[in-house]
Biotite code that builds the C-alpha atoms (Angstrom):
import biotite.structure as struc

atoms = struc.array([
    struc.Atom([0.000, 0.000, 0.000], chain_id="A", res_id=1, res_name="UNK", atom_name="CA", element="C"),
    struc.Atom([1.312, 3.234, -1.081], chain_id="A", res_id=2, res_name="UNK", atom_name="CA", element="C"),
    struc.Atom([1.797, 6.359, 1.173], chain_id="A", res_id=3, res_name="UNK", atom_name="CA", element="C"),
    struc.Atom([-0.464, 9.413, 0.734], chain_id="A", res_id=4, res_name="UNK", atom_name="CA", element="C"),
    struc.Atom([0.453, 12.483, 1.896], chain_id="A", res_id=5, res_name="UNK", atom_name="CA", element="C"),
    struc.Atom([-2.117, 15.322, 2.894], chain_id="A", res_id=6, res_name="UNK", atom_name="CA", element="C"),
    struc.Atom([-1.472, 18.378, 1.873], chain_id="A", res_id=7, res_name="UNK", atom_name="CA", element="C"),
    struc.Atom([-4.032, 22.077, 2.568], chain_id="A", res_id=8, res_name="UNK", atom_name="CA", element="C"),
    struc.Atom([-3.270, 24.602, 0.390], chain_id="A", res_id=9, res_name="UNK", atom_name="CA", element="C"),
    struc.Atom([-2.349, 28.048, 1.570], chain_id="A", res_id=10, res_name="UNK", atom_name="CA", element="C"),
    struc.Atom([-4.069, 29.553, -0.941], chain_id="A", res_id=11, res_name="UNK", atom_name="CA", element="C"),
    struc.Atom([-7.490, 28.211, -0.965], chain_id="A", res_id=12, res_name="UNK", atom_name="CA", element="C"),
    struc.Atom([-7.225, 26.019, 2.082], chain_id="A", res_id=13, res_name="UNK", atom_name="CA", element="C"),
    struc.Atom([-8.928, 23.216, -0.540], chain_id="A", res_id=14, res_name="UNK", atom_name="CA", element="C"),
    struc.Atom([-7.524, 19.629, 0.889], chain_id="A", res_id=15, res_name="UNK", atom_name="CA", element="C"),
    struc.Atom([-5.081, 17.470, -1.460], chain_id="A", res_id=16, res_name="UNK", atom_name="CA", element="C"),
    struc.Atom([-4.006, 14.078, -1.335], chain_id="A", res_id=17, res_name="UNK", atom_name="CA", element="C"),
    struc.Atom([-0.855, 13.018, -2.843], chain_id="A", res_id=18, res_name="UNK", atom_name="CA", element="C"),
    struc.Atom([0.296, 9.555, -3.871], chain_id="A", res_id=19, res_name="UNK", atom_name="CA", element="C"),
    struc.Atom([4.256, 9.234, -2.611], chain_id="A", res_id=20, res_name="UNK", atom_name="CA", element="C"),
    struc.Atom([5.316, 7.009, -4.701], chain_id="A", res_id=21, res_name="UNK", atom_name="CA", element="C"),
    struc.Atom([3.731, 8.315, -8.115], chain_id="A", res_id=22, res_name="UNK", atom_name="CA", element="C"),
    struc.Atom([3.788, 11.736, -7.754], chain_id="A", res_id=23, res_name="UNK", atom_name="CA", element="C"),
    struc.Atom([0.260, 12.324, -8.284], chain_id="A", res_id=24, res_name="UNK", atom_name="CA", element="C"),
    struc.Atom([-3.135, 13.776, -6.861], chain_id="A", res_id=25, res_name="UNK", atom_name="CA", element="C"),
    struc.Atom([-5.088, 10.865, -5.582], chain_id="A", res_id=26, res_name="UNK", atom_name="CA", element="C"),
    struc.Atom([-8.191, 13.207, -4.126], chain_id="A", res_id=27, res_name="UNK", atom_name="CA", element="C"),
    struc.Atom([-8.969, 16.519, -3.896], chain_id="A", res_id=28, res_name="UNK", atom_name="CA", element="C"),
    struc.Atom([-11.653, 18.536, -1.534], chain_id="A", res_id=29, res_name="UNK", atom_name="CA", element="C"),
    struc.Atom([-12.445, 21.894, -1.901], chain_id="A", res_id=30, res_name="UNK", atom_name="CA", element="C"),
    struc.Atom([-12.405, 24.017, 1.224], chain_id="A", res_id=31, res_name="UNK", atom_name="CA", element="C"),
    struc.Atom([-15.504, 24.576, 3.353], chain_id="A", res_id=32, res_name="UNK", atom_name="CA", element="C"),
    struc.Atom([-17.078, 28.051, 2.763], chain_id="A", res_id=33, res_name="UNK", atom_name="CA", element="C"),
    struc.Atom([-19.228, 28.978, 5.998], chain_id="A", res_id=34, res_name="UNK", atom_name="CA", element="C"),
    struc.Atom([-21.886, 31.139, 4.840], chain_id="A", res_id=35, res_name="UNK", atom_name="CA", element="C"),
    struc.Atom([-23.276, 33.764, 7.294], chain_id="A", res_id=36, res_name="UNK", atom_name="CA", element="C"),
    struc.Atom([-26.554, 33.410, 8.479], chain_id="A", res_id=37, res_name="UNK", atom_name="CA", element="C"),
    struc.Atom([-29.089, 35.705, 7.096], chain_id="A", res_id=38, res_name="UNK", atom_name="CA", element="C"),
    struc.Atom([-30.819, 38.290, 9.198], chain_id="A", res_id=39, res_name="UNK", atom_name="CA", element="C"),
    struc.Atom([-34.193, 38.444, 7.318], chain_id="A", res_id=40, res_name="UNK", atom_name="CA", element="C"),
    struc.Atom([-34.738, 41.818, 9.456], chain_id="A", res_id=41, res_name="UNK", atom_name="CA", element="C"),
    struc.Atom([-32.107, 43.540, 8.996], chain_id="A", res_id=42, res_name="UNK", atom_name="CA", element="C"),
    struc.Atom([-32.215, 42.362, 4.954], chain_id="A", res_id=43, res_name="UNK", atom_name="CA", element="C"),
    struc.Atom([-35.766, 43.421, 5.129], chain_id="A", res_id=44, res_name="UNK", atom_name="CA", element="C"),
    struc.Atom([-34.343, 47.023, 6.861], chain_id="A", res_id=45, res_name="UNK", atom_name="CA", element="C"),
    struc.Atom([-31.248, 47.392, 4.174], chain_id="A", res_id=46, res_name="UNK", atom_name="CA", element="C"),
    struc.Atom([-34.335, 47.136, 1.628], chain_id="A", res_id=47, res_name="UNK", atom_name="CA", element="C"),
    struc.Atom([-36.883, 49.786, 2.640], chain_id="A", res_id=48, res_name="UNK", atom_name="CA", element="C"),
    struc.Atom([-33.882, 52.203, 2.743], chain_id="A", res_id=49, res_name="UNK", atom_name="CA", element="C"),
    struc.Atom([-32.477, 51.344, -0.231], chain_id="A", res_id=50, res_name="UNK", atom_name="CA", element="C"),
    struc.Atom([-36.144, 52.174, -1.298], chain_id="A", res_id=51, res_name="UNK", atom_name="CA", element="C"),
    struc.Atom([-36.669, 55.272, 0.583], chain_id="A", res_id=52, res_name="UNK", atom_name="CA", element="C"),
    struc.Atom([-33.158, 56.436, -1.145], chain_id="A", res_id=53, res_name="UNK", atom_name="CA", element="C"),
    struc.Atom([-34.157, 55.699, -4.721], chain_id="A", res_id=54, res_name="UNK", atom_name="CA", element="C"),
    struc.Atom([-37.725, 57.674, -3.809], chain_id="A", res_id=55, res_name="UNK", atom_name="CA", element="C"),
    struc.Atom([-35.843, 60.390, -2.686], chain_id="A", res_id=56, res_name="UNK", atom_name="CA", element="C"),
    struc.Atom([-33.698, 60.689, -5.613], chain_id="A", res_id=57, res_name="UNK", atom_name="CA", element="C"),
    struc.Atom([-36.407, 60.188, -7.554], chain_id="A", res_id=58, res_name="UNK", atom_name="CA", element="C"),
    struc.Atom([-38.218, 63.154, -6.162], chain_id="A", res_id=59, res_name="UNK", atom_name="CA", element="C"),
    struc.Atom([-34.797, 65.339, -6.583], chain_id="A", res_id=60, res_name="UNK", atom_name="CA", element="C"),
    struc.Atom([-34.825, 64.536, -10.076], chain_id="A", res_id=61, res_name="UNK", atom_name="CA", element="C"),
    struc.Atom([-38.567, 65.711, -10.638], chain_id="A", res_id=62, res_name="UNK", atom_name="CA", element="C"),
    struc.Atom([-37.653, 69.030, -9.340], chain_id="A", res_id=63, res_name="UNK", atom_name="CA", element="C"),
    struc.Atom([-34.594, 69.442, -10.893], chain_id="A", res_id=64, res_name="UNK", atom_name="CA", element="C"),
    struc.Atom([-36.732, 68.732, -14.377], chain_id="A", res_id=65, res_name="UNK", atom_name="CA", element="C"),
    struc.Atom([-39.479, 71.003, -13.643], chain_id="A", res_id=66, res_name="UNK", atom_name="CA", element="C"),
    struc.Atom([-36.869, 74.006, -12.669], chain_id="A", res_id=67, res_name="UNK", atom_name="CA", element="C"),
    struc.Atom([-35.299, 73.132, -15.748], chain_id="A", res_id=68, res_name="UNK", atom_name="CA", element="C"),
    struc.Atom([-38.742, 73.690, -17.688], chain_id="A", res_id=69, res_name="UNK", atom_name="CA", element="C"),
    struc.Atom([-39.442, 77.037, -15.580], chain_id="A", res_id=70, res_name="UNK", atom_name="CA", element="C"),
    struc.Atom([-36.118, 78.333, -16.838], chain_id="A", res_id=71, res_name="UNK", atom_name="CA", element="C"),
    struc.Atom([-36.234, 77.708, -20.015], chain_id="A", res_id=72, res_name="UNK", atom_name="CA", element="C"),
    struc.Atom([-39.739, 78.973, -20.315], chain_id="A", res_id=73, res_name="UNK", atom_name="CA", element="C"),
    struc.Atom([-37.960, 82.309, -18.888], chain_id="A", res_id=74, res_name="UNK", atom_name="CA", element="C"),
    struc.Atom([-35.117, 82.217, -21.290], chain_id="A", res_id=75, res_name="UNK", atom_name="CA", element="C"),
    struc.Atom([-37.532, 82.217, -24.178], chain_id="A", res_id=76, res_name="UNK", atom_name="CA", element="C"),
    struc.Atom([-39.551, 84.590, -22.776], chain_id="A", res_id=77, res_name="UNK", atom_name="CA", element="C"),
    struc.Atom([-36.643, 86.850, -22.576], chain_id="A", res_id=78, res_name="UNK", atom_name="CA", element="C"),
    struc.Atom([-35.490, 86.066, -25.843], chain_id="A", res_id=79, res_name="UNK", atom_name="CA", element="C"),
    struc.Atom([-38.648, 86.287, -27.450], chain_id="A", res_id=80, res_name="UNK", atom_name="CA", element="C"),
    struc.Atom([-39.467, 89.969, -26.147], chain_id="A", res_id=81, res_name="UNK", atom_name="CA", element="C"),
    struc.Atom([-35.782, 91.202, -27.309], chain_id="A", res_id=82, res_name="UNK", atom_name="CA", element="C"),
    struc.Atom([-36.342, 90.002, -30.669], chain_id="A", res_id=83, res_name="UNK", atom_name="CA", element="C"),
    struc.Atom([-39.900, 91.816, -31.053], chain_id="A", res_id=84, res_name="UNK", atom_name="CA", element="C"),
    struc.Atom([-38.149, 94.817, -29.092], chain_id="A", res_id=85, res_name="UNK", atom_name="CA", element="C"),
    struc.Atom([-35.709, 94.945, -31.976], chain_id="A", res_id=86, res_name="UNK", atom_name="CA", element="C"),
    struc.Atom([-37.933, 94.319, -34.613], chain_id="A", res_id=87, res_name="UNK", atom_name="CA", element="C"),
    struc.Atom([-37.764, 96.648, -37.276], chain_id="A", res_id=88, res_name="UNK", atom_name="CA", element="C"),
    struc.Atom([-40.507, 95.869, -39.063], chain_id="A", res_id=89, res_name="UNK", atom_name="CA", element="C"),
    struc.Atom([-39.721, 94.828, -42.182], chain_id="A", res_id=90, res_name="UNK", atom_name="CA", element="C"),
    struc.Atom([-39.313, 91.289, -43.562], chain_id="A", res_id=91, res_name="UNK", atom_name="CA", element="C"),
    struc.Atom([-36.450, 88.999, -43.665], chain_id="A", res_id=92, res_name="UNK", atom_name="CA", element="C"),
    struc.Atom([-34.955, 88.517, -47.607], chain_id="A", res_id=93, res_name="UNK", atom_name="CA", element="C"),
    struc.Atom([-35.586, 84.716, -48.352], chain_id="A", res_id=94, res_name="UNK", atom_name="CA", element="C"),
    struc.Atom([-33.539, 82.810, -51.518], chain_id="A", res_id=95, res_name="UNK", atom_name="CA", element="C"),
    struc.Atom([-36.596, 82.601, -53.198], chain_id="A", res_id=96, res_name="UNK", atom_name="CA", element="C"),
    struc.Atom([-37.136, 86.035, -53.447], chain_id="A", res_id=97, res_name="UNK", atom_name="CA", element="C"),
    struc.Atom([-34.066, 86.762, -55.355], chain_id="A", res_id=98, res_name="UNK", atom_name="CA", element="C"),
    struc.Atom([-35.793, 85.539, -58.301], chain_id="A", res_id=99, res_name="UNK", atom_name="CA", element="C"),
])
């Protein structure tokens, strides 16, 4: 009967089994990953203020878009009474009337 020799690896702390005499991997086993347990309340907390986040930037973007609309509703306004402020009354030459 051969020798095996047991070997952990440093790296992923899997298990390995050598044969001596061969030089070869007789059995491998991956290293035990302990999960964490779950705290469904604390989950359930994370989640309504992720929620309460998103609403809220939600809400910051609806104002932003509606102060956005206001001032460019001003803008035109203000653009709109300088041009008929500088109107001069006549009308503007078009390429078809240089026939």
């Amino acid at each position: 009967m051969t020798e095996k020799l047991s070997i952990t690896c440093p790296h992923c702390s899997s298990l390995i089994k050598v044969d001596r005499e061969a030089g070869v991997v007789v059995d491998h086993q991956p290293p035990v990953q302990h999960r964490d347990k779950v705290d469904f309340d604390a989950r359930l907390q994370q989640l309504e203020n992720e929620k309460a986040r998103s609403a809220d930037k939600m809400a910051e973007a609806m104002r932003r878009e509606q102060s956005k609309d206001r001032l460019m509703e001003d803008r035109f306004r203000e653009l709109l009474d300088d041009a008929k402020k500088n109107d001069d009354g006549k009308r503007p030459l078009k390429d078809i009337d240089l026939d």
